[in-house]
PDB file of N, CA, C and O in Angstrom, chain B, residues numbered from 101:
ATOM      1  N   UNK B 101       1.948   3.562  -9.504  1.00  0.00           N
ATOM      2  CA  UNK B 101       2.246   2.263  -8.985  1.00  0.00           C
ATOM      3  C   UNK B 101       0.921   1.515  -8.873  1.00  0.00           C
ATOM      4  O   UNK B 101      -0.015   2.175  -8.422  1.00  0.00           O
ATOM      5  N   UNK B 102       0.682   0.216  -9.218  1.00  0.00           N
ATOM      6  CA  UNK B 102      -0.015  -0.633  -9.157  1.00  0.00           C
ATOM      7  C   UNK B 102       0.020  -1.683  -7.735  1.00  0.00           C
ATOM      8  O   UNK B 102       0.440  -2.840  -7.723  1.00  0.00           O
ATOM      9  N   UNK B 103      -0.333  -1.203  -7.008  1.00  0.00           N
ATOM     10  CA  UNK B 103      -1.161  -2.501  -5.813  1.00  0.00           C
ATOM     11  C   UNK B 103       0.815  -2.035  -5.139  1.00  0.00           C
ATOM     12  O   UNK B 103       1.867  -1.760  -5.715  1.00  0.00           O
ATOM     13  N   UNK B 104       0.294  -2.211  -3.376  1.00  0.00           N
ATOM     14  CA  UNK B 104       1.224  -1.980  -2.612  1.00  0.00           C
ATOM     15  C   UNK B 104       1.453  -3.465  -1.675  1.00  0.00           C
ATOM     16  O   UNK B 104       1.010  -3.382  -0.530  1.00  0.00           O
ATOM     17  N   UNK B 105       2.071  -4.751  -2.038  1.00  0.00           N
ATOM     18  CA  UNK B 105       1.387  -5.587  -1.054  1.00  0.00           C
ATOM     19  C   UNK B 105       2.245  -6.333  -0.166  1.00  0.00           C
ATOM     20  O   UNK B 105       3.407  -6.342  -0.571  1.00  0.00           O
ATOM     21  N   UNK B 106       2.050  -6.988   0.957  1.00  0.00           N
ATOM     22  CA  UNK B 106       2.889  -7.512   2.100  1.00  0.00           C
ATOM     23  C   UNK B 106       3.272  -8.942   1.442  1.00  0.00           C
ATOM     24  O   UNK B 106       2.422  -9.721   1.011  1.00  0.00           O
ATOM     25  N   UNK B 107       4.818  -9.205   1.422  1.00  0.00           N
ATOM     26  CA  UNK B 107       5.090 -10.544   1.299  1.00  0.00           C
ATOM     27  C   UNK B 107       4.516 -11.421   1.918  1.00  0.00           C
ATOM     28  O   UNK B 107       4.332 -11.155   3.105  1.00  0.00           O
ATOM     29  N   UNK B 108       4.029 -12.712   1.447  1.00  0.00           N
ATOM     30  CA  UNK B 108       3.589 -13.648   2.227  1.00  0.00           C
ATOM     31  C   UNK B 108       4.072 -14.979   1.616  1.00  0.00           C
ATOM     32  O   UNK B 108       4.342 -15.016   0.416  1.00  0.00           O
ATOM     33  N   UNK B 109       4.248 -16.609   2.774  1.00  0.00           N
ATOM     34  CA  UNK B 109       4.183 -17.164   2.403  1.00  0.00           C
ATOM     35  C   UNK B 109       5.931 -17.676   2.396  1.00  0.00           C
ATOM     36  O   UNK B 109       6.641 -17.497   3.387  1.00  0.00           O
ATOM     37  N   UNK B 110       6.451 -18.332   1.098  1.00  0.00           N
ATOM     38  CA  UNK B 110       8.119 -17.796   1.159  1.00  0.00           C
ATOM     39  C   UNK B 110       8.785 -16.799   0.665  1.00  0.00           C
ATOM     40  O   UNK B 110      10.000 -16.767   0.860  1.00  0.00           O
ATOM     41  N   UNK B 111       8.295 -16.009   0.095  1.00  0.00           N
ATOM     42  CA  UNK B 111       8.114 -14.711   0.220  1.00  0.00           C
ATOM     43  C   UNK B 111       8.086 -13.653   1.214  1.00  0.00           C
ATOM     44  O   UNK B 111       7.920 -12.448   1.022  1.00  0.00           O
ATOM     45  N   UNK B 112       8.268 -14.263   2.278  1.00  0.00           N
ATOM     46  CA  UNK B 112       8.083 -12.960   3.408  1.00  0.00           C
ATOM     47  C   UNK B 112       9.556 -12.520   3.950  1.00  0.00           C
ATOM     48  O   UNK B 112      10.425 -13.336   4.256  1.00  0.00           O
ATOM     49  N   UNK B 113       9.685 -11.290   4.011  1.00  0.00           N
ATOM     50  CA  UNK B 113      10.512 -10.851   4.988  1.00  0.00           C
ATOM     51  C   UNK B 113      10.377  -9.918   5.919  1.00  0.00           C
ATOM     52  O   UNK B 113       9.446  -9.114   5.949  1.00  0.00           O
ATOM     53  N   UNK B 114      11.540  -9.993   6.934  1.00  0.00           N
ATOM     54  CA  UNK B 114      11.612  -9.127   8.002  1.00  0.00           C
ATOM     55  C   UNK B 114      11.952  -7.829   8.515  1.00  0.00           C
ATOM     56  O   UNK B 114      12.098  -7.527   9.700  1.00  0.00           O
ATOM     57  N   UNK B 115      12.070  -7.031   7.425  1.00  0.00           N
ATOM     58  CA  UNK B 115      12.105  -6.032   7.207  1.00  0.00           C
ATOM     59  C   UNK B 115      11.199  -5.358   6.489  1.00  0.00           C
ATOM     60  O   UNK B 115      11.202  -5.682   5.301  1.00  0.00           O
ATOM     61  N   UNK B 116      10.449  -4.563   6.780  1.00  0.00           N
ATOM     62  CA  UNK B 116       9.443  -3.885   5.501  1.00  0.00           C
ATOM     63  C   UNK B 116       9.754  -2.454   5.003  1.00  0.00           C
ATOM     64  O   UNK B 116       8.841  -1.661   4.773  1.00  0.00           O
ATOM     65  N   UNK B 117      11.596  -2.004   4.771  1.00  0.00           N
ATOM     66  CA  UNK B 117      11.461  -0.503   4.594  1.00  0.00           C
ATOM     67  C   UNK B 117      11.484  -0.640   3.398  1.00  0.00           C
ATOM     68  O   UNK B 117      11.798  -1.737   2.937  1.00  0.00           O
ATOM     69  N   UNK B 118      11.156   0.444   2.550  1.00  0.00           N
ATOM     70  CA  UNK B 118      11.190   0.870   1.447  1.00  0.00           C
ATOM     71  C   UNK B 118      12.422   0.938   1.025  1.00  0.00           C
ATOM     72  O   UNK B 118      13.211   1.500   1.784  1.00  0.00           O
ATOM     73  N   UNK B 119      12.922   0.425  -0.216  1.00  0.00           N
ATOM     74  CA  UNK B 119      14.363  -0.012  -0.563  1.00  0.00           C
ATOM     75  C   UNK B 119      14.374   0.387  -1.825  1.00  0.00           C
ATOM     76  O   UNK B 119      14.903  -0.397  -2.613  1.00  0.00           O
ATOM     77  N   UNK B 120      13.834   1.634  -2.360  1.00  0.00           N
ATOM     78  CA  UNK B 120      13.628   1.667  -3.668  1.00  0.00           C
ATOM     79  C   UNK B 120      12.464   3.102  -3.773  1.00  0.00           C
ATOM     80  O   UNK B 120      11.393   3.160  -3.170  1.00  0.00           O
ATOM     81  N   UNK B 121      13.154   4.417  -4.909  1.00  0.00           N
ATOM     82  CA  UNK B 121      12.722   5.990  -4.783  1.00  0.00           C
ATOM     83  C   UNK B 121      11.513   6.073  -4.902  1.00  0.00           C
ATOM     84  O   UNK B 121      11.041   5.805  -6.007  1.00  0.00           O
ATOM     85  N   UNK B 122      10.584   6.488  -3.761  1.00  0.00           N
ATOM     86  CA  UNK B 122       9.402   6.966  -4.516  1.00  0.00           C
ATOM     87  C   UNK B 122       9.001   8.055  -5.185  1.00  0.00           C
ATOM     88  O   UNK B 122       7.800   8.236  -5.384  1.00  0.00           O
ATOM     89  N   UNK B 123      10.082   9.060  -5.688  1.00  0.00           N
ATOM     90  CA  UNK B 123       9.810  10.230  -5.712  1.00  0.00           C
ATOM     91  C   UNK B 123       9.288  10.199  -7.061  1.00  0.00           C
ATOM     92  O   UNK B 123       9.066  11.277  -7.612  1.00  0.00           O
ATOM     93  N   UNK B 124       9.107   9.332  -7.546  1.00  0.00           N
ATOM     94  CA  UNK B 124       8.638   9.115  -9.282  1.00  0.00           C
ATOM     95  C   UNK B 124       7.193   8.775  -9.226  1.00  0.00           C
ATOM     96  O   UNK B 124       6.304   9.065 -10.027  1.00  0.00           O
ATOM     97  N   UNK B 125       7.148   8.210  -8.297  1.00  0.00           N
ATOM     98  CA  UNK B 125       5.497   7.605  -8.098  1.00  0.00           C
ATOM     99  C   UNK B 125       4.534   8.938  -7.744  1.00  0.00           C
ATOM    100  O   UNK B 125       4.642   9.841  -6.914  1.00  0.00           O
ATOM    101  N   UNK B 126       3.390   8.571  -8.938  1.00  0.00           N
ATOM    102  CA  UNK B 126       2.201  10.008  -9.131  1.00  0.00           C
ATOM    103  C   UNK B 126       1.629   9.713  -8.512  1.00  0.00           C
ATOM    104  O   UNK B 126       1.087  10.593  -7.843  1.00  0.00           O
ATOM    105  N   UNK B 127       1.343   8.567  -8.275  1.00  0.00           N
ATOM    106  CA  UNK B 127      -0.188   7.717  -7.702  1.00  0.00           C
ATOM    107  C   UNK B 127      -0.377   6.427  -7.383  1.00  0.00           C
ATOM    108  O   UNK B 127       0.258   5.536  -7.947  1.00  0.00           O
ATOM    109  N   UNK B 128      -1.466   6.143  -6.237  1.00  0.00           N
ATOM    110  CA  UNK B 128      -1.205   4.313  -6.315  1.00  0.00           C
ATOM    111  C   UNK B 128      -2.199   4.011  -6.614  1.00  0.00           C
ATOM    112  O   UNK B 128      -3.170   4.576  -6.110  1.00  0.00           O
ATOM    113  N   UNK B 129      -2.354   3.014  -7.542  1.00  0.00           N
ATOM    114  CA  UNK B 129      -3.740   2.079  -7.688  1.00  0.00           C
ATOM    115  C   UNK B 129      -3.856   1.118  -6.829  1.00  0.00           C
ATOM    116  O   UNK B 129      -3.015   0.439  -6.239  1.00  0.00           O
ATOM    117  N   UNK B 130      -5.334   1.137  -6.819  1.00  0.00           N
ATOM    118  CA  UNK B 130      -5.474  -0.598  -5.429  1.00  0.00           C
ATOM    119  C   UNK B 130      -6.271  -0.905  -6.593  1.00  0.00           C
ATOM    120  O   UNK B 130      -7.148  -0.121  -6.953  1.00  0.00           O
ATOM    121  N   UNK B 131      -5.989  -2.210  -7.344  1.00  0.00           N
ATOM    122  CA  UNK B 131      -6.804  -2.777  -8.136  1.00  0.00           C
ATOM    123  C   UNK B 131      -8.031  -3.644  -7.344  1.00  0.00           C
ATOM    124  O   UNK B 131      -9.063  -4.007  -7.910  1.00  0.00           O
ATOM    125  N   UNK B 132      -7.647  -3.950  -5.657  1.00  0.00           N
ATOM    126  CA  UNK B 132      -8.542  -4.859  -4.890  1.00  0.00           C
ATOM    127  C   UNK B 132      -8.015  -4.766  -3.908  1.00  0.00           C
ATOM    128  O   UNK B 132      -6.885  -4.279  -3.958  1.00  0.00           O
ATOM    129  N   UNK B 133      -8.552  -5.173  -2.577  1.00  0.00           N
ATOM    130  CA  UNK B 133      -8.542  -5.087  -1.008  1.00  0.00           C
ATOM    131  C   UNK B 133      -7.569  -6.307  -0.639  1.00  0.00           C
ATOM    132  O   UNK B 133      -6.866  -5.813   0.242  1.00  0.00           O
ATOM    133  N   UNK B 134      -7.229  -7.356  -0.788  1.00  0.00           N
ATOM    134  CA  UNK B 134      -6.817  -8.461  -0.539  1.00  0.00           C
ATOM    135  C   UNK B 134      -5.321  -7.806   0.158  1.00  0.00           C
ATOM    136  O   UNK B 134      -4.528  -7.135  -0.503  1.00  0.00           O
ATOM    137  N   UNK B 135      -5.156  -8.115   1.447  1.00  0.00           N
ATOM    138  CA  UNK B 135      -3.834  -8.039   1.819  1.00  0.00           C
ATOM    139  C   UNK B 135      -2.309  -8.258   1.454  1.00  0.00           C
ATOM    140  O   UNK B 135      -1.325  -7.700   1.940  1.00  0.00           O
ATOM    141  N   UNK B 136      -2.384  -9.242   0.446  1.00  0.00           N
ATOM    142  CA  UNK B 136      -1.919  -9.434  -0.670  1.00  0.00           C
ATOM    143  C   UNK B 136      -1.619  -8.077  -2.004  1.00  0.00           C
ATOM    144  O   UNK B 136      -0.795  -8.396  -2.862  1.00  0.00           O
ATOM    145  N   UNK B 137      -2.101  -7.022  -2.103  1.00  0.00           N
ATOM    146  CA  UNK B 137      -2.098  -6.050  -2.789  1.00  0.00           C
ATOM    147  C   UNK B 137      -2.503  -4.700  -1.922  1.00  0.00           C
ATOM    148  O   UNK B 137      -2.198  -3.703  -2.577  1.00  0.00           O
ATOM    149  N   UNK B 138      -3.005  -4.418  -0.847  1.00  0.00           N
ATOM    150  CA  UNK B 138      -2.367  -3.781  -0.613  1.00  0.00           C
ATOM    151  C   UNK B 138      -1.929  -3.395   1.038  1.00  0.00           C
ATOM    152  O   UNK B 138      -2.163  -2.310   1.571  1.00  0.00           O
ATOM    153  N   UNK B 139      -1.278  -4.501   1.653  1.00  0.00           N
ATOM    154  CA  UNK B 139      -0.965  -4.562   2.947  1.00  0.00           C
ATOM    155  C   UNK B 139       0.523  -3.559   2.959  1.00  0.00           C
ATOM    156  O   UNK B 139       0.826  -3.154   4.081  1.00  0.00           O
ATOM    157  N   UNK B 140       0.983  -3.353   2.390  1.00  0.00           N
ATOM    158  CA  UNK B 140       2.274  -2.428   2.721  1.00  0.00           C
ATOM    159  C   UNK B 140       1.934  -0.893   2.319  1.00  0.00           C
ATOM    160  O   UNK B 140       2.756   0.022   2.366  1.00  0.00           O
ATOM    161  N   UNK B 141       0.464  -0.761   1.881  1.00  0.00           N
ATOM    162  CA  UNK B 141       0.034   0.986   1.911  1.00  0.00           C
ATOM    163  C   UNK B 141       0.509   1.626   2.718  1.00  0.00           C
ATOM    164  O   UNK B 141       0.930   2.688   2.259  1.00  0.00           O
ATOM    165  N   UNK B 142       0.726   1.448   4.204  1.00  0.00           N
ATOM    166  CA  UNK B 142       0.898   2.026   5.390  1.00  0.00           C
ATOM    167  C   UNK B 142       2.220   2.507   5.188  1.00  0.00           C
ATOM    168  O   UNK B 142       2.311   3.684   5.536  1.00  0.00           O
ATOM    169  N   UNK B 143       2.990   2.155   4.869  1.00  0.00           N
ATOM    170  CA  UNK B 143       4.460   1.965   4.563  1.00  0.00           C
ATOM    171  C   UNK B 143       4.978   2.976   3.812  1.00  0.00           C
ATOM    172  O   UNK B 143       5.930   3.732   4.006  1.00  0.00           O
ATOM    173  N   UNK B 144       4.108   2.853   2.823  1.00  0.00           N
ATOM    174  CA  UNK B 144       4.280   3.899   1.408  1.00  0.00           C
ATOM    175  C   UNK B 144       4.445   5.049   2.051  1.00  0.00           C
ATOM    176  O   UNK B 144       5.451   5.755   1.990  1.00  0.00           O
ATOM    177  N   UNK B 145       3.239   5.307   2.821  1.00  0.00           N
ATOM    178  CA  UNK B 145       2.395   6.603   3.012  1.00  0.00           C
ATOM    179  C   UNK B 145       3.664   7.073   4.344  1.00  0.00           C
ATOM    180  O   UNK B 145       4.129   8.213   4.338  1.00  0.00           O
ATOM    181  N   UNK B 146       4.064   6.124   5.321  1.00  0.00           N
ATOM    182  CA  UNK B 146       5.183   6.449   6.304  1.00  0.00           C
ATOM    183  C   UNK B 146       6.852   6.407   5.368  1.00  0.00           C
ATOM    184  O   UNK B 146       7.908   6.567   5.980  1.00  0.00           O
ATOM    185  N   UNK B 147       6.816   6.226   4.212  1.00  0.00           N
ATOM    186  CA  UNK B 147       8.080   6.798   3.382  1.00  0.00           C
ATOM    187  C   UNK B 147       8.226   8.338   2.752  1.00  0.00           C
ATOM    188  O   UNK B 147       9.218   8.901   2.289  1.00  0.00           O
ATOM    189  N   UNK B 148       6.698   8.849   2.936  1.00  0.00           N
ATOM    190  CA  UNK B 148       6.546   9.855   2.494  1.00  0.00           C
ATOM    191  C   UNK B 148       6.092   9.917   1.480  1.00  0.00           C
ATOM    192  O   UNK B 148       6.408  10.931   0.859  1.00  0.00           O
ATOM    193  N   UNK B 149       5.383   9.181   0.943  1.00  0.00           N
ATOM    194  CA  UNK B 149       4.361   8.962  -0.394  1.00  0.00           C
ATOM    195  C   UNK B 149       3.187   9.961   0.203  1.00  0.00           C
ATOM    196  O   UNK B 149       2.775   9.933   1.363  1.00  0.00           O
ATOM    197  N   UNK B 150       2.806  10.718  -0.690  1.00  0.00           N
ATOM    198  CA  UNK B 150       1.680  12.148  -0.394  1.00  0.00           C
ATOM    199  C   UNK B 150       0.719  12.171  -1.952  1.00  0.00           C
ATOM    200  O   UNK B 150      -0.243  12.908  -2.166  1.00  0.00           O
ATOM    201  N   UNK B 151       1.139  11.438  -2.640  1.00  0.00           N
ATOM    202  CA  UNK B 151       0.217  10.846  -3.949  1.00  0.00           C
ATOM    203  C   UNK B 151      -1.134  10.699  -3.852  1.00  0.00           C
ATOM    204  O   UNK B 151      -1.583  10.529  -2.719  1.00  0.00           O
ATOM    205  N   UNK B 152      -2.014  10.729  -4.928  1.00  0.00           N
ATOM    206  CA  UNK B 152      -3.533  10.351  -4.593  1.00  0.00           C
ATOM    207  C   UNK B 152      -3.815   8.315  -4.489  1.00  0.00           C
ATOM    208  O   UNK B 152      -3.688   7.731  -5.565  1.00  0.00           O
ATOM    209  N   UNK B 153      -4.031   7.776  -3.713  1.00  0.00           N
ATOM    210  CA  UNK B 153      -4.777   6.250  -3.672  1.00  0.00           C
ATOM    211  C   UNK B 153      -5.810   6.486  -4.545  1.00  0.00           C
ATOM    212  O   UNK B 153      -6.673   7.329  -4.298  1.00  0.00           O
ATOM    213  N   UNK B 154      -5.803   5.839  -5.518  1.00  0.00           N
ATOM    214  CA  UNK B 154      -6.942   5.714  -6.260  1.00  0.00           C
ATOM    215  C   UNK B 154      -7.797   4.187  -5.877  1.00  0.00           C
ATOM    216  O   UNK B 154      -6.982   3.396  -5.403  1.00  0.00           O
ATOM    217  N   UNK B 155      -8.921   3.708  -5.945  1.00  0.00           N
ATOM    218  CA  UNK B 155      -9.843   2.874  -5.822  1.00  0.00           C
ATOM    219  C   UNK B 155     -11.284   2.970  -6.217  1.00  0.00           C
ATOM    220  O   UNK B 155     -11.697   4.123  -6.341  1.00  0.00           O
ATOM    221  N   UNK B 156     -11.925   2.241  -6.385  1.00  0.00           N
ATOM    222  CA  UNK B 156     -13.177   1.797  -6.137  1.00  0.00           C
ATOM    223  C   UNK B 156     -13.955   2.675  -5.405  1.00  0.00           C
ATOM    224  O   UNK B 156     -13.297   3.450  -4.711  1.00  0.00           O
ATOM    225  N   UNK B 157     -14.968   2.769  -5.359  1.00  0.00           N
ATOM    226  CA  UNK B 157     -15.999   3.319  -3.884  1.00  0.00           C
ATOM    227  C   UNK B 157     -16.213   2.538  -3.459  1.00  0.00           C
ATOM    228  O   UNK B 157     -16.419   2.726  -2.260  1.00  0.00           O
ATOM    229  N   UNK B 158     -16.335   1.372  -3.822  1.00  0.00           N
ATOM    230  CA  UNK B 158     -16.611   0.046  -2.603  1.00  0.00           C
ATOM    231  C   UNK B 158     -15.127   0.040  -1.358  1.00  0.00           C
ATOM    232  O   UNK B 158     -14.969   0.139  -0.141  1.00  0.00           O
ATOM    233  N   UNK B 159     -14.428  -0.112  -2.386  1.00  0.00           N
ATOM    234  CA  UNK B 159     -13.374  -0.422  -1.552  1.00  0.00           C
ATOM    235  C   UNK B 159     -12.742   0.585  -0.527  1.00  0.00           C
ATOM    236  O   UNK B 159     -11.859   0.263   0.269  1.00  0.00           O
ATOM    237  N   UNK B 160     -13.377   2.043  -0.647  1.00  0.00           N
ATOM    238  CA  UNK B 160     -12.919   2.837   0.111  1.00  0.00           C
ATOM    239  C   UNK B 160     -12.921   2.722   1.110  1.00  0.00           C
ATOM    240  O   UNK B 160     -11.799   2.710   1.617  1.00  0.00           O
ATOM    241  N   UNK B 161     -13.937   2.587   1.914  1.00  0.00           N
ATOM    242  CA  UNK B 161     -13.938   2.066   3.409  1.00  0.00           C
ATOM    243  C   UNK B 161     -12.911   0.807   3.826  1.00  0.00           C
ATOM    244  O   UNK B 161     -12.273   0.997   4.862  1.00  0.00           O
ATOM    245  N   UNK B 162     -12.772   0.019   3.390  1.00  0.00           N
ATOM    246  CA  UNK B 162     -11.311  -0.861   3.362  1.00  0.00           C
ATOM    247  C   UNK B 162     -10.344  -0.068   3.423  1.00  0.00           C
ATOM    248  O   UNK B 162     -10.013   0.495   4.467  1.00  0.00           O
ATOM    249  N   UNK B 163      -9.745   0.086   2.272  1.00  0.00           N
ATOM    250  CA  UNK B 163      -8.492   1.161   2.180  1.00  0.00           C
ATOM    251  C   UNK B 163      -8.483   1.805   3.288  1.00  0.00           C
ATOM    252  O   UNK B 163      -7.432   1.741   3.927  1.00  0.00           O
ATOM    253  N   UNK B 164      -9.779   2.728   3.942  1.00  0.00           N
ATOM    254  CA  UNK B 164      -9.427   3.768   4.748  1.00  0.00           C
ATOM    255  C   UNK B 164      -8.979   3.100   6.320  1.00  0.00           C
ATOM    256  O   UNK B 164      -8.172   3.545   7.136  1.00  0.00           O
ATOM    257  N   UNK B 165      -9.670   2.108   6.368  1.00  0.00           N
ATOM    258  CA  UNK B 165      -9.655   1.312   7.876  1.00  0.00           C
ATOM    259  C   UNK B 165      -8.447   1.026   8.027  1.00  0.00           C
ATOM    260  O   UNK B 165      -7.746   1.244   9.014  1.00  0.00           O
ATOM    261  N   UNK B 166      -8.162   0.511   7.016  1.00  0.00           N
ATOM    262  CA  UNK B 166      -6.703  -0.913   6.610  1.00  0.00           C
ATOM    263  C   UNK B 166      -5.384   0.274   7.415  1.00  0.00           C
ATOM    264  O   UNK B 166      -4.647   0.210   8.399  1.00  0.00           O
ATOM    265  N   UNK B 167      -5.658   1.280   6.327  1.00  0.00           N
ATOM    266  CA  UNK B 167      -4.896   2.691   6.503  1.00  0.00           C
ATOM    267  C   UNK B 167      -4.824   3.304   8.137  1.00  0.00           C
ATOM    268  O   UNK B 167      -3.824   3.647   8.768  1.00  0.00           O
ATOM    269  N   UNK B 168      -6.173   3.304   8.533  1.00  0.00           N
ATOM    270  CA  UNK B 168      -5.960   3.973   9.540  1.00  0.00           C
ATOM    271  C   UNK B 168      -5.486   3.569  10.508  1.00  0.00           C
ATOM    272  O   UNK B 168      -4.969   4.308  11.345  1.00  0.00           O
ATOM    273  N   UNK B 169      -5.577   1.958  10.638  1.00  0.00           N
ATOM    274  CA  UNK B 169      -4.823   1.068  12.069  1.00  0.00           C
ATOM    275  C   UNK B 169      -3.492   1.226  11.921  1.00  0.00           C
ATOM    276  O   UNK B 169      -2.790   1.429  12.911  1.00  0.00           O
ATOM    277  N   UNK B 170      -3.067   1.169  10.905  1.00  0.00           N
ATOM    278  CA  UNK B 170      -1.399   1.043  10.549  1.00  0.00           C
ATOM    279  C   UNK B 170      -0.847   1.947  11.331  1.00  0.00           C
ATOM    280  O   UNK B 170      -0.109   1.840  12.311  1.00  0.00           O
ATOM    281  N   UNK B 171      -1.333   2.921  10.734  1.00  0.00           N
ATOM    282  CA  UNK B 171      -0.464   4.089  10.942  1.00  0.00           C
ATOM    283  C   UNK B 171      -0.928   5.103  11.954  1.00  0.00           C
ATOM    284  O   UNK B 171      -0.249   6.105  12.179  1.00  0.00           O
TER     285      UNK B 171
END
């Protein structure tokens, strides 16, 4: 899977469960930090996504923070 990200805008809704199998998904890419791509990581990972996050080394420290408040 490519980029995990929070609706925004008119686009948003009020519900954020997962509505759709992850059991197919190997891995997630974060192509970039922008909340926009990947604000619903937390989500993934509380559906039971156990996959590798792939990223950047820059961006790791993001990812990991972003990650760790969530959840």
């Amino acid at each position: 899977m490519i980029d995990y990200a929070l609706f925004y805008g008119t686009e948003q809704r009020d519900d954020l469960d997962i509505d759709f199998d992850i059991s197919h998904i190997k891995a997630l890419v974060v192509t970039h930090v922008h909340i926009d791509h990947v604000g619903c990581t937390p989500y993934l990972l509380g559906a039971g996504f156990k996959g590798p996050i792939i990223f950047s080394q820059a961006h790791g420290p993001i990812v990991a923070g972003h990650v760790g408040r969530c959840i």
